[in-house]
C-alpha positions in Angstrom: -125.8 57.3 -61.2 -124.4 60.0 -58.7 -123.5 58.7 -55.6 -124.9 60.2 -52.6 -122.8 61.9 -50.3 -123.7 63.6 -46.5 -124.5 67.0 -45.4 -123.9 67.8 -42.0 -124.1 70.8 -39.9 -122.7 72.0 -36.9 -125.5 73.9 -34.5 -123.1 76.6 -32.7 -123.3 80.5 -32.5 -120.7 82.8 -33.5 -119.4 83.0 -30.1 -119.0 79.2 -29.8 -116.1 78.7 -32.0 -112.5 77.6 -31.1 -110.8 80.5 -32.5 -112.5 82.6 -30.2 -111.6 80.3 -26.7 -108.8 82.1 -25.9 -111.0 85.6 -25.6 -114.8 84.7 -24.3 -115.7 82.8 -21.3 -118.4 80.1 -21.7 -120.2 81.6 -18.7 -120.3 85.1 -21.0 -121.8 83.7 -23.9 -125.4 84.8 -22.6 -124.3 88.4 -23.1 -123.8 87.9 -26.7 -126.7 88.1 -29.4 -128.1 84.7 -30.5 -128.3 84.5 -33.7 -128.4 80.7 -34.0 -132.0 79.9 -34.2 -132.5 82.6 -37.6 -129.5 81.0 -39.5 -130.4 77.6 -38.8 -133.5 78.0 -40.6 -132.1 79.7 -43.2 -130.4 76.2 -43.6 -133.6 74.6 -42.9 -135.4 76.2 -45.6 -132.3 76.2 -47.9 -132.4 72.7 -47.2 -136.3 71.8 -48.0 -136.2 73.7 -51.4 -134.0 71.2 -52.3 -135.7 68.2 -51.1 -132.5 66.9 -49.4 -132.4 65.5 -45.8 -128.8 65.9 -43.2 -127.6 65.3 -39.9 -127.0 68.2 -37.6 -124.9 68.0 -34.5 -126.3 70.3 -32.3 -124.5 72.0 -29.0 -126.1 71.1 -26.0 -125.8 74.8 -25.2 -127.8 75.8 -28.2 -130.3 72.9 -27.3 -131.0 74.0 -23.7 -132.1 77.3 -25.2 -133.8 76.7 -28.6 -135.7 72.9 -27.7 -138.4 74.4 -30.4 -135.4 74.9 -33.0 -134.4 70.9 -32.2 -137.7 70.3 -32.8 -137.9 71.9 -35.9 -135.1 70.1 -37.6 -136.7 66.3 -36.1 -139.9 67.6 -37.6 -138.2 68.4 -41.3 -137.1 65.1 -41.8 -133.2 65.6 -40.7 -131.2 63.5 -38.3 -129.6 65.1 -34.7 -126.6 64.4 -33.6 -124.9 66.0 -30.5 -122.3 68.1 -30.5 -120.8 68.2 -27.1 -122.5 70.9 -24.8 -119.9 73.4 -24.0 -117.8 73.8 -27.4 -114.6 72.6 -25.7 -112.0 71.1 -27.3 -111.6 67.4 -26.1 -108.0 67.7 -25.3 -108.7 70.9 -22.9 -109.9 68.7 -20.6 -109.8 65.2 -19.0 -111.7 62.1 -19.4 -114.3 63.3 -16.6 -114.6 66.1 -18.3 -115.4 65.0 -21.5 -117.7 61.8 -20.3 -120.0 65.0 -18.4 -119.7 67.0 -21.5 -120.8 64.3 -23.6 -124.0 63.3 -21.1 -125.4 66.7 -20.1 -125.9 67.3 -23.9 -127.0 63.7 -24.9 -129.8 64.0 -21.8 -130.9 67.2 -23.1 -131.4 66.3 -26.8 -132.7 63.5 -25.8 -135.0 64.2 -23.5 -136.4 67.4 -26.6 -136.8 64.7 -28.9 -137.8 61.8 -26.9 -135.6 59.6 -28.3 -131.8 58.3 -28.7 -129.3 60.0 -29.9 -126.4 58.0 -31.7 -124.2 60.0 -33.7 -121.4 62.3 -32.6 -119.1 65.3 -33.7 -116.2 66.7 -31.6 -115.7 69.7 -31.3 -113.4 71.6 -33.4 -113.0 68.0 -34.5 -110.9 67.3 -31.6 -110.3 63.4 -31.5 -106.9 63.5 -31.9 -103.8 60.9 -31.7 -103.9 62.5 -27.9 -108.1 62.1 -27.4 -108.4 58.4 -29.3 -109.6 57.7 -26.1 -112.7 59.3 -26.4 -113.6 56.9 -28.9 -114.2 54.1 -26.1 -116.0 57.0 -24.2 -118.5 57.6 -27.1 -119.5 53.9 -27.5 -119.8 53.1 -23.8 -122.2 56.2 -23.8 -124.5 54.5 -26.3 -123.0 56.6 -29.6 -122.7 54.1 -32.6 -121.7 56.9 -35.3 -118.8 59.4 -34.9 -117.7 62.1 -37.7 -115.4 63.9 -35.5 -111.7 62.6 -37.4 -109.9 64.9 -40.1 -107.1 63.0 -41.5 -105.2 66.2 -42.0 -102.2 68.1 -40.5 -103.5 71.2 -38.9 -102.4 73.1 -36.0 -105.7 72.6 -34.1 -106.9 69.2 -34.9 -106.5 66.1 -37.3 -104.6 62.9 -37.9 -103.3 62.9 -40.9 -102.6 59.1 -41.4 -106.5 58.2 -40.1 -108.4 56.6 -42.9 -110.1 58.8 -45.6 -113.7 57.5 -46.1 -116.1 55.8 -43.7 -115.1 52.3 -41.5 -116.2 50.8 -39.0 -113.6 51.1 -35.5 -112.8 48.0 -33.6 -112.4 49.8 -30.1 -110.3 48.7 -27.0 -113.6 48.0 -25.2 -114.3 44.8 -27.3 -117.2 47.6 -28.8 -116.8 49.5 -32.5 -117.6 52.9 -33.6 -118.8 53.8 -37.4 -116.5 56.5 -38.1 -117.1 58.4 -41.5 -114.1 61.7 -41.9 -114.5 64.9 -42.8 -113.5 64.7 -47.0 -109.9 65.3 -47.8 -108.6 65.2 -51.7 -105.4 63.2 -52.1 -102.7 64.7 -54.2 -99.0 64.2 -53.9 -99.3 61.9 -51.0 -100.8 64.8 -49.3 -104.5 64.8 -47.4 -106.1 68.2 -48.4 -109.2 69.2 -46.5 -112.3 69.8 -48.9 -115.3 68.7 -47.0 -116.8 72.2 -46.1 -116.0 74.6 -43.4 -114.0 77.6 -44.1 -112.5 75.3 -47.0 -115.6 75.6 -48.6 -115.4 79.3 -48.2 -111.7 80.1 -48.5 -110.7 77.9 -51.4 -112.7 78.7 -55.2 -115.8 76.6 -55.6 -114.0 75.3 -58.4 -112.4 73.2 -56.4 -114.6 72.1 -54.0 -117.0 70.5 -57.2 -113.6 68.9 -58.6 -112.6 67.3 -55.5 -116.2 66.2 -55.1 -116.6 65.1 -58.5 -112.9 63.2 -58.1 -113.9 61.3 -55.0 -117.4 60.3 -56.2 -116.4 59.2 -59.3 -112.6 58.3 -59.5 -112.7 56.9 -55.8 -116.1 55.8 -55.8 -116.8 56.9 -52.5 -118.9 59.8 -50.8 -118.2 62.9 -49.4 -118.7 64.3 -46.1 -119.6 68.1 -46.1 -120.2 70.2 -43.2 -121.6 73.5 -42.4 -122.1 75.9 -39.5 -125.2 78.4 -39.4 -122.9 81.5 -38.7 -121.0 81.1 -42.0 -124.3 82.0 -43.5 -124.4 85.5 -41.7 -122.1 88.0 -42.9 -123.7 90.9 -40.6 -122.8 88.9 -36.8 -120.6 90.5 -34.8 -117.2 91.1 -35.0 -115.2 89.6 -32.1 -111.7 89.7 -31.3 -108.8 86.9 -31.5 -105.7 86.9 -33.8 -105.4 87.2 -37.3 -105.0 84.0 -38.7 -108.5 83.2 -36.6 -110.4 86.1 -38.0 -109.6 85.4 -41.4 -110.6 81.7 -41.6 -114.3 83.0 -39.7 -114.7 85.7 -41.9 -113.7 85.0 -45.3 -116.3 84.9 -47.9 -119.4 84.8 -45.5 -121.4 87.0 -47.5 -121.0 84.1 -50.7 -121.8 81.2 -48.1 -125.0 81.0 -48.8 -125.1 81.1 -53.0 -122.4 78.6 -53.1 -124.2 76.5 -50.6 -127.4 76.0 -53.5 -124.6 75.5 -55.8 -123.4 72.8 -54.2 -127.1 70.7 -53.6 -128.2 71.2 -56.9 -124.7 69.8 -58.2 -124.3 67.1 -55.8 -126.8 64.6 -54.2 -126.8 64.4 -50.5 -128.7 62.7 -47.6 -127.9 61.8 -43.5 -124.8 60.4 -42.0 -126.6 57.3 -41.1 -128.5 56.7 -44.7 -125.5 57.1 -46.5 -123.3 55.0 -44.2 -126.1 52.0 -43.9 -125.8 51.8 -47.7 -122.6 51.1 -48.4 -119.8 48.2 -47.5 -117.2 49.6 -45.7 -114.2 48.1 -44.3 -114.1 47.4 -40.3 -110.7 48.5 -38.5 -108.9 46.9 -36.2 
C-alpha cells in the first residue's frame, strides 16, 4: 500500500517572491501583469485529471483580488490555507507586524469562503530559530496547522536540527501547533531539501522519485511537496535581482509542468490536514 503524502501550493505571482524584495516595492506590484489566476488553474485542472485533492496557501494579496479564484479551489474539493498577505519575510518585521499580516489575510479568506481558516505557511518559509515566536502568534490567532519549518541550512530560511516529519508543538502559551516540514532526504547526517520548489526543478526527477520512494517506504513516513503557480509559466516576465536569485526562479520552468503529472501519477497525494489526521505523530515539547 503506498502511503499518501501532501501536495501543497503556494498562491503568489511572479512578483511576490523573496528573491525579488530587494528590487519591487509591494505598493508597485499593481503595475505588474497578473498572471496568478491562469496558472492556478492550470494546477487546478492538472490537479482534477488526477483525481487528487491539496492544500493551497493562498496570499492575502492574491485573495483581495481573485475571491472567485478562492472560490474556485473551495469549490474543487482542495483545502485553503493562508499565506500571509504581503509576502514578507517574518523576520523583516516585528511581532506587530506579523500579528497584522497574519489577520488582514486570515479576515479576507475568510470572509470569501465563509469559513475558518486553520492552516499556515510563512513566507519564504520564514519561522526561523529568530521567528519561533511566531509560532505562539499562529495559535493565539486560531491556526491549528503550520507547514512553514525547513529543517535545512540555507541562507534565507531553515533550521536545520527542527524535526523531519509531522509533530505536534507544545508551545510557550500552554497551546500546540501541528507542524508537518517541508521533506528533506537524510544522507551523511545531512538534511537535503526534496519536497518541491526549485528542488523539484533544479535537481533531476530522478531524485526527487528516489527520495520520495526512500521516505515512504524506508522511513515510513510522508512527504510534503510544494508548488507555486509561476513555476508552471516559462513565458512571465523577466525581472531583475542577482544571479544566484534568477537561476533558482528560472531554471527548468518550461519542464515544470510534465514533471509535475509525473509526479501524481507516481505518488499518491491528498491535503495537509487528511494526511496529518491519519497518522500517529509524536507531540514535542
Amino acid at each position: 500500500m503506498k502511503v499518501l503524502n501532501v501536495l501543497t501550493v503556494d498562491v503568489e505571482d511572479y512578483f511576490h517572491v523573496e528573491a525579488f524584495a530587494n528590487n519591487l516595492r509591494a505598493e508597485d506590484w499593481d503595475s505588474y501583469p497578473l498572471r496568478v489566476e491562469a496558472n492556478t488553474r492550470r494546477l487546478l485542472d492538472i490537479f482534477a485529471s488526477r483525481g487528487v485533492s491539496a492544500t493551497f496557501f493562498v496570499l492575502g494579496w492574491v485573495a483581495q483580488r481573485c475571491p472567485t479564484l478562492v472560490r474556485e479551489i473551495a469549490a474543487a474539493g482542495h483545502d485553503v490555507g493562508c499565506h500571509g498577505f504581503a509576502h514578507q519575510a517574518i523576520y523583516r518585521g516585528s511581532k506587530q507586524d506579523f500579528v497584522r499580516d497574519l489577520r488582514r489575510a486570515k479576515m479576507i479568506i475568510e470572509n470569501i469562503l465563509g469559513s475558518p481558516v486553520t492552516a499556515y505557511r510563512a513566507p519564504s518559509y520564514s519561522i526561523t530559530a529568530k521567528t519561533i515566536w511566531a509560532l505562539d502568534l499562529l495559535a493565539e490567532e486560531g491556526f491549528e496547522y503550520d507547514s512553514s519549518i525547513f529543517p535545512i541550512v540555507h541562507d534565507l530560511y531553515g533550521i536545520p536540527g527542527a524535526p523531519r516529519f509531522p509533530h505536534v508543538r507544545a508551545l510557550n502559551n500552554g497551546k500546540e501547533i501541528k507542524e508537518f516540514p517541508p521533506s528533506t532526504l537524510r544522507l551523511l547526517g545531512i538534511n537535503f531539501p526534496v519536497g518541491g520548489g526549485g528542488y523539484f526543478r533544479l535537481f533531476p526527477y530522478s531524485v526527487t522519485s528516489f527520495a520520495i520512494h526512500r521516505i515512504n517506504l524506508v522511513e515510513n513516513q510522508p512527504v510534503m511537496f510544494y508548488i507555486h503557480p509561476w513555476e508552471l509559466d516559462p513565458e512571465q516576465p523577466r525581472l531583475t535581482a542577482r544571479w544566484l536569485s534568477r537561476f533558482r526562479h528560472y531554471q527548468n520552468l518550461a519542464s515544470t509542468e510534465t514533471r509535475l503529472k509525473t509526479l501524481l501519477s507516481e505518488f499518491e497525494f491528498s491535503t495537509l490536514q487528511k494526511v496529518f489526521d491519519s497518522r500517529s505523530v509524536p507531540r514535542i515539547v
